[in-house]
C-alpha positions in Angstrom: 23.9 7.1 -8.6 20.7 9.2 -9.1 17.2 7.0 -9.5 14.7 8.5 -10.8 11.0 7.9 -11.2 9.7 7.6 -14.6 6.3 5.7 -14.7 3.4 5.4 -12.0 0.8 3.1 -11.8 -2.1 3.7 -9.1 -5.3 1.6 -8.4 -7.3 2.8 -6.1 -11.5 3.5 -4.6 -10.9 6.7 -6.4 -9.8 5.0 -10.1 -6.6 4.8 -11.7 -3.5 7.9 -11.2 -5.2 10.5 -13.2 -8.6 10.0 -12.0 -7.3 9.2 -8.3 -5.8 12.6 -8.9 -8.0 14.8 -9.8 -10.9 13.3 -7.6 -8.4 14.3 -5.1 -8.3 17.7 -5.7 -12.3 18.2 -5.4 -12.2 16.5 -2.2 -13.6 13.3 -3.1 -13.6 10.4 -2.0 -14.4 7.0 -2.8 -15.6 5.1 0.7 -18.6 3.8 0.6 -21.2 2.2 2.9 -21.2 -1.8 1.6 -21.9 -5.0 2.5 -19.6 -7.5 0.6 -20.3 -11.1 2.9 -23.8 -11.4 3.8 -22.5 -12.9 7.3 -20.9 -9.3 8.3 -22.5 -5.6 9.0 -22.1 -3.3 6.4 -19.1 -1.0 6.6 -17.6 2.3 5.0 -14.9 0.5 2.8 -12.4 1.4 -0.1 -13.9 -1.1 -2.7 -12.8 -0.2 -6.2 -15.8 -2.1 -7.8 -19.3 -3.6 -6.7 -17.6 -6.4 -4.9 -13.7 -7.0 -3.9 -11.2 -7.6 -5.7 -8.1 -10.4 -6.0 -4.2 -9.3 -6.2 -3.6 -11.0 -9.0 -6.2 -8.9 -11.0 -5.1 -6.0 -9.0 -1.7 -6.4 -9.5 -1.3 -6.9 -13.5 -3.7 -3.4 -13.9 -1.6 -0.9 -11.9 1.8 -2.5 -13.1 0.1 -2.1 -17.4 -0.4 1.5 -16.6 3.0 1.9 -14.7 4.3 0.3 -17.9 2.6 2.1 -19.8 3.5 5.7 -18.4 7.5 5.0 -18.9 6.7 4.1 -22.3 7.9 1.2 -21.9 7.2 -1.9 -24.1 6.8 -6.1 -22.8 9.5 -7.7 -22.4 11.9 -6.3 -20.4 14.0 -8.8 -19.4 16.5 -7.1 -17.4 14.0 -5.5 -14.8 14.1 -5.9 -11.4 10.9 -6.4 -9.5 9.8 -5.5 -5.6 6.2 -5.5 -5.2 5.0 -6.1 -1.1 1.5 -6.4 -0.1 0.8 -6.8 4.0 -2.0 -9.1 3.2 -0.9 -11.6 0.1 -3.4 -13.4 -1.3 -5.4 -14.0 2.4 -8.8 -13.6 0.4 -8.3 -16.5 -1.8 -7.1 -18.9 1.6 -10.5 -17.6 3.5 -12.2 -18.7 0.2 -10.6 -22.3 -0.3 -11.2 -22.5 3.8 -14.5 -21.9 3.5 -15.3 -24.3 0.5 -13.1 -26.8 2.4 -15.7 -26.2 5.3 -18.2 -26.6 3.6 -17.4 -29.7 2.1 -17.3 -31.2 5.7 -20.9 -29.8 6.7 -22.4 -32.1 3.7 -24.5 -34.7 4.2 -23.1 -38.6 3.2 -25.1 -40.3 0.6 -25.5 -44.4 0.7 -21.4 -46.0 0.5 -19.9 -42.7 0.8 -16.8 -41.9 3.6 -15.6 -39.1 4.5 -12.1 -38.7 4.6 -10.8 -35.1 6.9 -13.7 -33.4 5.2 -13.8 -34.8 1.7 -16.5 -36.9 0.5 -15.2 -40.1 -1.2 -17.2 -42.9 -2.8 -16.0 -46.4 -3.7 -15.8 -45.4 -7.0 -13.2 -42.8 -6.5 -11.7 -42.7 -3.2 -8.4 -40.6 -2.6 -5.3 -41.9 -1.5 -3.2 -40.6 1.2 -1.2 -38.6 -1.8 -3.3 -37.6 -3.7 -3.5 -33.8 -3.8 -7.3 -32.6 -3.1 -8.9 -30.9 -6.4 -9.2 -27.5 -4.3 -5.8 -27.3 -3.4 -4.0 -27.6 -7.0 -2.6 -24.1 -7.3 -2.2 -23.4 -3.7 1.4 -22.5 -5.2 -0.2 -19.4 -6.7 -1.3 -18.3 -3.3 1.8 -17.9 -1.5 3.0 -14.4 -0.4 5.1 -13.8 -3.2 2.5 -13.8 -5.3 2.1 -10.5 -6.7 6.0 -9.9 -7.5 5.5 -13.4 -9.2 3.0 -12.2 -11.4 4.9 -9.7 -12.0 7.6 -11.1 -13.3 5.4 -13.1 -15.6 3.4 -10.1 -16.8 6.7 -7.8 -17.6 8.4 -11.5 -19.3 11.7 -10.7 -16.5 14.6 -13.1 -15.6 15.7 -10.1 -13.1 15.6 -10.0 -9.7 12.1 -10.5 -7.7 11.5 -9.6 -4.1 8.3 -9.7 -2.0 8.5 -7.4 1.1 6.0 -7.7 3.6 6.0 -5.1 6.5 2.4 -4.4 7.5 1.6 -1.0 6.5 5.3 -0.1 5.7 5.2 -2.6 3.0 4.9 0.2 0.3 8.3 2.5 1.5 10.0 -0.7 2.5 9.3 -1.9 -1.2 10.4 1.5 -3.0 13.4 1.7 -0.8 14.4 -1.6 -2.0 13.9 -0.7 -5.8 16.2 2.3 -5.3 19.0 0.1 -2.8 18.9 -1.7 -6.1 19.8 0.7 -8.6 21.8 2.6 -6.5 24.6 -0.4 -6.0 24.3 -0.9 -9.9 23.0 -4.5 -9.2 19.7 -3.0 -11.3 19.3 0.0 -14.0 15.5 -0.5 -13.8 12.9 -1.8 -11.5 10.0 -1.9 -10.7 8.4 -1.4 -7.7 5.6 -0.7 -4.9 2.7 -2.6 -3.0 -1.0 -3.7 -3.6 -3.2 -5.1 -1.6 -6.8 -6.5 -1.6 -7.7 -6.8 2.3 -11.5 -7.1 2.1 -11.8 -10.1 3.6 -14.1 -11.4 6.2 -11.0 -12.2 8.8 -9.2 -8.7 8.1 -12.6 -7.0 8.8 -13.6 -9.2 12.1 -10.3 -8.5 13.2 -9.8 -4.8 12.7 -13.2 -4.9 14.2 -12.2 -7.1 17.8 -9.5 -4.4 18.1 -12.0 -1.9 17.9 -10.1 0.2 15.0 -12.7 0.5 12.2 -14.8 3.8 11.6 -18.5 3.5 11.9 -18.9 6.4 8.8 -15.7 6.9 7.6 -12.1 8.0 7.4 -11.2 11.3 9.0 -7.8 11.7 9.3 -6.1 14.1 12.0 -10.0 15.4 12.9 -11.2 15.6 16.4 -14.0 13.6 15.4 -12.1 10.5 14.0 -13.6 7.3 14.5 -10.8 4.8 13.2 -9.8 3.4 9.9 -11.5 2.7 6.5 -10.2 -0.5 4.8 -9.6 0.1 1.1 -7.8 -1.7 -2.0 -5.4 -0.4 -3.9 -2.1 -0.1 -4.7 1.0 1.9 -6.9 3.9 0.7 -8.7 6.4 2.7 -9.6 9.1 2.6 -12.6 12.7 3.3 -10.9 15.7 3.8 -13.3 19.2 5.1 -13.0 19.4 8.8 -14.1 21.5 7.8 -16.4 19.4 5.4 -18.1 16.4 7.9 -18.2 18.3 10.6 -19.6 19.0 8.3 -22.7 15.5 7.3 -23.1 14.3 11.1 -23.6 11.5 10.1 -21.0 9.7 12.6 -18.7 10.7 12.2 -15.2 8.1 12.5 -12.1 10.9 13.4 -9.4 14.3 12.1 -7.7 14.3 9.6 -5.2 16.6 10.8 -2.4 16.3 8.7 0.6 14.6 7.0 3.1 15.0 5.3 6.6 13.3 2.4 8.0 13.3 1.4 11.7 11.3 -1.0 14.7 10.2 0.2 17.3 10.4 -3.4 19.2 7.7 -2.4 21.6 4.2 -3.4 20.5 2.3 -5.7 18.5 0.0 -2.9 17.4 0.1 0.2 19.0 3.4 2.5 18.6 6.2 3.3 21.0 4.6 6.5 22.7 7.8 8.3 22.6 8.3 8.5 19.1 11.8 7.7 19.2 12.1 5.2 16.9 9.5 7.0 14.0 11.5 10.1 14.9 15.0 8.1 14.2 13.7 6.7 10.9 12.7 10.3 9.8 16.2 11.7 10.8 17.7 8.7 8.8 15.9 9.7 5.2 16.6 13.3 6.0 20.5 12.0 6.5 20.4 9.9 3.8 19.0 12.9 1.6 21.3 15.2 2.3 18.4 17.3 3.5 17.2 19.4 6.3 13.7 19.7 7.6 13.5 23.2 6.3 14.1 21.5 2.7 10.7 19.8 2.9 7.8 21.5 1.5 5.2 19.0 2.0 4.7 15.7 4.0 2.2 13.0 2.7 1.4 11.6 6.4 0.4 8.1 7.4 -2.6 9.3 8.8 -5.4 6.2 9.3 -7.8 8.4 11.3 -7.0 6.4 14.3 -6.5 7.7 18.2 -3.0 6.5 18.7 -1.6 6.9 14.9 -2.8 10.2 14.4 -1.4 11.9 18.0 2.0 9.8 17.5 2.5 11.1 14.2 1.2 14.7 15.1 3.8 15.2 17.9 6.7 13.5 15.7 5.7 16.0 13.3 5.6 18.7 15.6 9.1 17.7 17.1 11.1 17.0 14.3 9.4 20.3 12.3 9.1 22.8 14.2 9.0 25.5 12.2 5.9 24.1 10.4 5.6 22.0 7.4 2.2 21.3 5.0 0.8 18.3 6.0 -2.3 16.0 4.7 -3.2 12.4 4.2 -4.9 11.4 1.6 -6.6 8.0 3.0 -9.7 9.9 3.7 -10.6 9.8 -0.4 -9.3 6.0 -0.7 -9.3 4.1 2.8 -6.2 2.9 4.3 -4.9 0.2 1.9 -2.5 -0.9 4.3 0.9 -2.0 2.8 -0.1 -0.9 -0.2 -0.6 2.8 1.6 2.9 3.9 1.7 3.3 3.4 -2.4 0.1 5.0 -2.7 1.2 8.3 -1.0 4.4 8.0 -2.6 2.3 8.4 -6.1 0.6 11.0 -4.7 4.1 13.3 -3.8 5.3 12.6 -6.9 2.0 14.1 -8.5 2.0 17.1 -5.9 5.9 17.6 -7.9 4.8 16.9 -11.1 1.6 19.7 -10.6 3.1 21.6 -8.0 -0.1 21.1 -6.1 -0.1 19.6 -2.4 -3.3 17.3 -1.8 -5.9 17.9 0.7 -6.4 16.2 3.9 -10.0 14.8 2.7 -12.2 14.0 5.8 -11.0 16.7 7.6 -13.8 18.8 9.1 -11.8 20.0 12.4 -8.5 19.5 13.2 -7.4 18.2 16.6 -3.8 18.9 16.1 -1.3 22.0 15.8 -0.4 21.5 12.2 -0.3 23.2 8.8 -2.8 20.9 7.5 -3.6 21.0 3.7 -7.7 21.9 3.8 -8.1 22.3 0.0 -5.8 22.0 -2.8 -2.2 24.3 -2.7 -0.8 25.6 -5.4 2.7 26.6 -4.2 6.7 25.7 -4.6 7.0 22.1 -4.2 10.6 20.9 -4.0 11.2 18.4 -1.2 8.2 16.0 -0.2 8.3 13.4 2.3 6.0 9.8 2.3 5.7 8.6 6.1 3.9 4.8 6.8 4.0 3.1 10.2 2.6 -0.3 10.4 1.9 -2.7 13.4 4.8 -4.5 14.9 6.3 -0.9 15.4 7.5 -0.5 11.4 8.3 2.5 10.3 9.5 4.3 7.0 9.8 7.6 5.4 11.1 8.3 2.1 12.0 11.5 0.3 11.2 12.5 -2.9 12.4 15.7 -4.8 12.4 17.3 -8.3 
């Protein structure tokens, strides 16, 4: 069974789809020097307003305009829904930690106890079941959360999954979505990955490991200095061919096929082989019933990294050798880890869509023997390939075509 795209959503540093876009194709981008917790340097981030945002908020804006493209109307009650994020709602536990914290630092008044952190009085003390004010909705921070609100937001009674795989959470999640229609257990769903990692552990952590850029995100370039956390993410409307065609809707592009594979090596840094990237590569090409000659254009993981950018350069190399147009766009909009791979995905199906290939923003002077994309290329788009590789040695690819 065919699946098609019909609708895409996109929240990113650089605005919504059109705007991400377009921005795009100047060679903007939308990292900026900021300074969101007053307790950590200020850092080149992806922030899409003045101060970070949460995954609820960012999840019911990109899934309206998803909606909204497929010309679609609320309810639909039949949809499927797989929307991933790497992160969850981490921000809102570092908040409620930190109020919890703080709460213990306080001084006692006169007849006050403290009770693990919380202040009681005699007045009102706490027994041992009784749930602590702060902690009332911790059921709305779970990692399900953004497929959850989904589910509210679109009034569905479908199907909801919550993939989480680091930065392959995105693929993983569209991959899903089109396992779904494919088996006829869905004729619509929607799905992709947001994520809102601007958190003061994400950053101190990326940070011990040594992996964040100093000025910013400069993918594939001899001078790169790491990666750029950003927020963002994309949904995108999946439907059967079949149920597309009856709708009279415009149609983005075919989803062909995609593989997904571990490396079971490394916490964080990739199997130095390639192997297992290279298999799951081979496995969407299978799956696609394509060649690498039928690829016109590969939207690359890219995070302006040492180790990423080399291992993905030689898979490249290996598995294309012939030579294939190449650019990440992460550069213009940080690297919104799982919600990356759904990003890019957007981003090939606008490259179809306008028969333009993206540029490789950040790019000042390559380090690798590729046919990267330096400014925007009109040409004959028909296949496109979305890579993501994420710690714990995930990888995905999936193909898109018209």
């Amino acid at each position: 069974m065919d699946v098609v795209v019909t609708g895409v959503g996109v929240i990113s540093a650089l605005g919504n789809l059109e705007s991400s876009w377009w921005r795009l194709l100047k060679d903007e981008s939308g990292i900026e020097q900021h300074q969101p917790f007053a307790d950590l340097p200020s850092l080149p981030l992806g922030i899409i307003d003045k101060l970070p945002t949460d995954l609820e908020t960012l999840t019911r804006l990109v899934v309206a305009d998803a909606i909204k493209d497929a010309n679609l109307e609320i309810p639909i009650s039949d949809c499927g829904v797989v929307i991933g994020s790497s992160r969850g709602c981490q921000a809102s536990w570092e908040k409620l930690a930190r109020e919890l914290m703080r709460g213990r630092g306080e001084g006692r008044e006169e007849g006050e106890e403290r009770e693990e952190g919380i202040v009681l009085t005699e007045k009102s003390k706490l027994s041992p079941h009784t749930p602590h004010p702060k902690l009332e909705n911790w059921l709305e921070m779970l990692h399900h959360q953004a497929a959850i609100a989904t589910v509210r937001q679109i009034g569905s009674t479908g199907i909801a999954l919550a993939p989480m795989a680091a930065c392959a959470t995105g693929i993983w999640a569209l991959a899903r979505g089109f396992e779904l229609i494919q088996t006829g257990e869905c004729q619509r769903v929607i799905a992709g990955a947001v994520e809102a990692p601007i958190t003061p552990l994400t950053l101190t952590g990326f940070n011990q490991m040594g992996a964040l850029a100093k000025t910013g995100l400069y993918p594939f370039d001899k001078q790169r200095e790491g990666l750029v956390l950003g927020e963002g993410g994309a949904v995108l409307v999946l439907e059967s061919a079949e149920l597309a065609k009856s709708r009279g809707v415009p149609i983005y592009g075919r989803v062909l096929g995609f593989g997904l594979t571990c490396d079971s090596h490394h916490i964080s840094a990739p199997l130095s082989s390639g192997t297992s990237g290279i298999l799951a590569i081979k496995q969407c090409l299978a799956r696609s019933q394509l060649s690498p000659y039928n690829i016109n254009y590969i939207h690359a993981h890219g995070t302006g990294t040492q180790l990423n950018d080399r291992n993905e350069a030689r898979l490249i190399q290996q598995l294309f050798s012939d030579g294939v147009a190449v650019s990440s766009t992460k550069g213009a909009t940080g690297h919104t880890l799982g919600g990356s791979g759904a990003i890019g995905a957007a981003f090939c199906l606008m490259a179809l869509k306008h028969q333009i290939l993206p540029p490789c923003v950040g790019l000042r002077e390559p380090d690798f023997n590729l046919d990267l994309v330096r400014n925007p290329r009109q040409c004959q788009v028909g296949g496109v390939l979305c890579l993501s590789f994420g710690f714990g040695g995930q990888n995905a690819a999936i193909a898109f075509g018209q």
